[in-house]
N, C-alpha and C positions, 0 to 999 in steps of 0.2 A: 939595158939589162932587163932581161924577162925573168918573171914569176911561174912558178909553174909548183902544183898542188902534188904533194904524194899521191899517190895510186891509191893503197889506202884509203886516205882519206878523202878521195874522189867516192869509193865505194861506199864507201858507211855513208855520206852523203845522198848519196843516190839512194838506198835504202831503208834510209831513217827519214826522208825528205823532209832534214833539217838543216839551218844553216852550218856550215866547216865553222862559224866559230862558237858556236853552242854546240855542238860534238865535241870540237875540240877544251871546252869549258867543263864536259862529263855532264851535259845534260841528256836527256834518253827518252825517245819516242814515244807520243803517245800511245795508247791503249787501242790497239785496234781489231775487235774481231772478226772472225775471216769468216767469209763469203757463207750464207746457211749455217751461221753457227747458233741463230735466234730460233728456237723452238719454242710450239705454243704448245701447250697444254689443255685438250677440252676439259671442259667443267667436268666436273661429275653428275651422274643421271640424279634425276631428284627422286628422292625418297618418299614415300609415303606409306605410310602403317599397314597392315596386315584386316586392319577395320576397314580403311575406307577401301582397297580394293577387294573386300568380300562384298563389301555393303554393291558396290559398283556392279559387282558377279551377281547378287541377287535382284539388284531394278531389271539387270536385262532376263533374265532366268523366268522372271514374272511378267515380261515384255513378250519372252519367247510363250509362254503358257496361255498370254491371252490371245496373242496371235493365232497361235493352235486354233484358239476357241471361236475366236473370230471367222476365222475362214471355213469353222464345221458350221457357223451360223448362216453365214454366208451362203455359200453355196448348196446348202441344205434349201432354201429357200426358191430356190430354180426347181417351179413342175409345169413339166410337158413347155407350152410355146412362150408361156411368161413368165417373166421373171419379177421377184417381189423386189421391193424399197431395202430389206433388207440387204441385199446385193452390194450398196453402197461404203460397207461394210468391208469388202474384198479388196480396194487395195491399201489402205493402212495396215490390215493384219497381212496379209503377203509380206510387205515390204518390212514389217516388224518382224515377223516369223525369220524370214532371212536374215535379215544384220543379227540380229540378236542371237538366231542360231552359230554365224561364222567367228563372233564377239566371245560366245562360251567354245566354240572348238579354239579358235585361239588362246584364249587360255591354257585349255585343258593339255595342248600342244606345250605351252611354253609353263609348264608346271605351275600353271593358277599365279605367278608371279606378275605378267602385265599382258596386257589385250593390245587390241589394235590402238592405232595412235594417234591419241587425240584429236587429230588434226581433222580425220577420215570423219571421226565420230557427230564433229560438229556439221558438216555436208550433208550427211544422211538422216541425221537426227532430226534436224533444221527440218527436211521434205517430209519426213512424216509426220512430225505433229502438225504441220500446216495442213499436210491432207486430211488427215483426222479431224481437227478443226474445221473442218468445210466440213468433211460427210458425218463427222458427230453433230455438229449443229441442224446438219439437215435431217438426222435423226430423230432427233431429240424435240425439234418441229413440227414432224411427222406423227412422232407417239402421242404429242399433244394436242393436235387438233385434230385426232382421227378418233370418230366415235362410230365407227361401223360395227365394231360388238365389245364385251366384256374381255372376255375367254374364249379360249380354245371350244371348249364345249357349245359356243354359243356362235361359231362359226359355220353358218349353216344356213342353206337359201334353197327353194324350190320354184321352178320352173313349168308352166303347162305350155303346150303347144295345141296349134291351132283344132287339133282330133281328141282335145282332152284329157293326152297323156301328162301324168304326172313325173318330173323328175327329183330327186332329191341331191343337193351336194354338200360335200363337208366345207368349205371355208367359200369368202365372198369372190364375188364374182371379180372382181378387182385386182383381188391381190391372194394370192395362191398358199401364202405363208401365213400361222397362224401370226398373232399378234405377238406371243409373246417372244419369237424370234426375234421379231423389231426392236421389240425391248432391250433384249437380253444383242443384239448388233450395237444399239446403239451405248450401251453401256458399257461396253467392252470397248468401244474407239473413245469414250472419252477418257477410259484408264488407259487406253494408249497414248492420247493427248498426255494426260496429263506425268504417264513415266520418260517419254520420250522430250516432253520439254526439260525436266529436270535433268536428266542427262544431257541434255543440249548444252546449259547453262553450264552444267560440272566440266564439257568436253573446252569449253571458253575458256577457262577458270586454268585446266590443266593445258592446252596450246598457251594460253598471255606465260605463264610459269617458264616453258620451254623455251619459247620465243627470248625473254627477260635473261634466262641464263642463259643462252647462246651466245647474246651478243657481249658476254665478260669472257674473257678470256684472260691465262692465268699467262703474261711472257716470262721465260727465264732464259739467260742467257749463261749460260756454261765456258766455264772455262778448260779452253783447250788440253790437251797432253802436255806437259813440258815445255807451257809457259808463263814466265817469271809474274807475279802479280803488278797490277797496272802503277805507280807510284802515289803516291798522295798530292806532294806537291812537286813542282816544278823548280825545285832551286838547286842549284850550282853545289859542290862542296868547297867548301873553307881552303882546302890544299889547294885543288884545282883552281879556283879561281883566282889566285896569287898570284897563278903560273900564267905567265905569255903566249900569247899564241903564239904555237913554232912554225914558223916559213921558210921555205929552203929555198934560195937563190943561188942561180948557177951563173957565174961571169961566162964570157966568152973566150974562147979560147984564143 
C-alpha cells in the first residue's frame, strides 16, 4: 500500500518550508523579509550655532586681510636686482590669501550656512602654519639680531669712488627694504601662524564629529504591503492540535 501527500499540501510545504506535520497542526512561517526590504537611514548633518560659524567666517576674513597685507609687504620689498628678507613673507600670505579667499566665496555661495569641509581644511591649514612657522621664526630672528639702523630715516649710506665723487643712498646696501617692512612681514606670518593653527585644531575637532556620526547608522526595517504581522510565538492552537493528522491512503485496485 502507498502513501502519497495531497497536492496542497505538498505546496504549502514547499512554501512555508515547513514540516506537512506542523502545517498540517496550524503552525505558520516564520517572519521573513524580502530581498532590499532593510533600509539605512544617514544620520543627520550636525548642527552647530549660528556663533560658532560666524565666529569661523571671521578667523578666516582676518586670515584673508592679513594675507592681503602680507603679500603688499612682501613684494613691496623687491628693488631693482635684490630682493629683501622681507620676501620670506610671500608664501604663507599667498597661500592664506587664497584658501581663505575661496573659504568666504564658499560661504557667501552657500548662504553663509557652511564652508568648505572640514576635512579639506585640516590639509591646507596644517601647510600654512607650518610655513609660517619656518619664515616667521626666521623673521623674527632676523628683526632681532639686525642692528644696521633704527628707522627708515636712518637708512642711508654714501659712497666715494676712486676720483672723489661722492654718492648718496636711501637704505643699506644690503638690504633694499626699509626695516620696518621686516617688521611689519614678520608680524603679519606670526598672526598667520597663529589664526591658521586654531583653525587647524577646530577643522580636527569638526572631521573626528563627522567621521563618529557616520559610522552610526539608523537600520529600519519596514514592513511590507499587505503583510500579516510576524507572530509572537510559535504554538499550535488548542482545536488544532486535538486534531490527527489527515493522510489519504489509496488501496490498489
Amino acid at each position: 500500500m502507498a502513501s502519497q501527500q495531497t497536492p496542497m499540501a505538498e505546496r504549502a510545504a514547499q512554501q512555508n518550508n515547513l514540516p506537512e506535520e506542523m502545517i498540517a497542526a496550524g503552525f505558520q512561517p516564520y517572519y521573513q523579509p524580502y530581498p532590499g526590504q532593510q533600509q539605512t537611514i544617514a544620520p543627520p548633518p550636525l548642527e552647530t550655532s549660528k556663533r560658532a560659524e560666524f565666529t569661523r567666517l571671521g578667523f578666516f576674513g582676518t586670515a584673508l586681510l592679513l594675507g592681503i597685507i602680507g603679500l603688499g609687504l612682501s613684494l613691496s620689498s623687491i628693488g631693482g636686482s635684490d630682493i629683501s628678507v622681507a620676501i620670506a613673507a610671500l608664501p604663507a600670505s599667498a597661500l592664506a590669501t587664497i584658501w581663505s579667499l575661496a573659504e568666504v566665496i564658499t560661504r557667501a555661495v552657500r548662504k553663509f550656512k557652511r564652508g568648505i569641509h572640514p576635512g579639506a581644511h585640516v590639509g591646507v591649514c596644517l601647510i600654512i602654519w607650518m610655513i609660517a612657522s619656518i619664515t616667521g621664526g626666521m623673521l623674527c630672528t632676523y628683526v632681532a639680531l639686525y642692528r644696521g639702523y633704527d628707522d627708515d630715516e636712518e637708512c642711508s649710506f654714501t659712497t666715494t669712488d676712486g676720483e672723489g665723487h661722492v654718492s648718496s643712498y636711501d637704505c643699506a646696501p644690503r638690504d633694499p627694504a626699509p626695516k620696518g617692512k621686516i617688521v611689519g612681514s614678520a608680524v603679519i606670518t606670526c598672526m598667520l601662524f597663529a589664526i591658521n593653527f586654531g583653525l587647524f585644531i577646530d577643522a580636527c575637532i569638526q572631521t573626528h564629529r563627522r567621521n563618529t556620526a557616520a559610522k552610526r547608522p539608523i537600520m529600519v526595517i519596514a514592513q511590507p504591503p499587505n503583510w500579516p504581522a510576524a507572530p509572537v510565538q510559535m504554538q499550535a492552537p488548542a482545536a488544532a492540535a486535538k486534531e490527527p493528522v489527515i493522510r489519504e491512503y489509496y488501496a490498489p485496485a
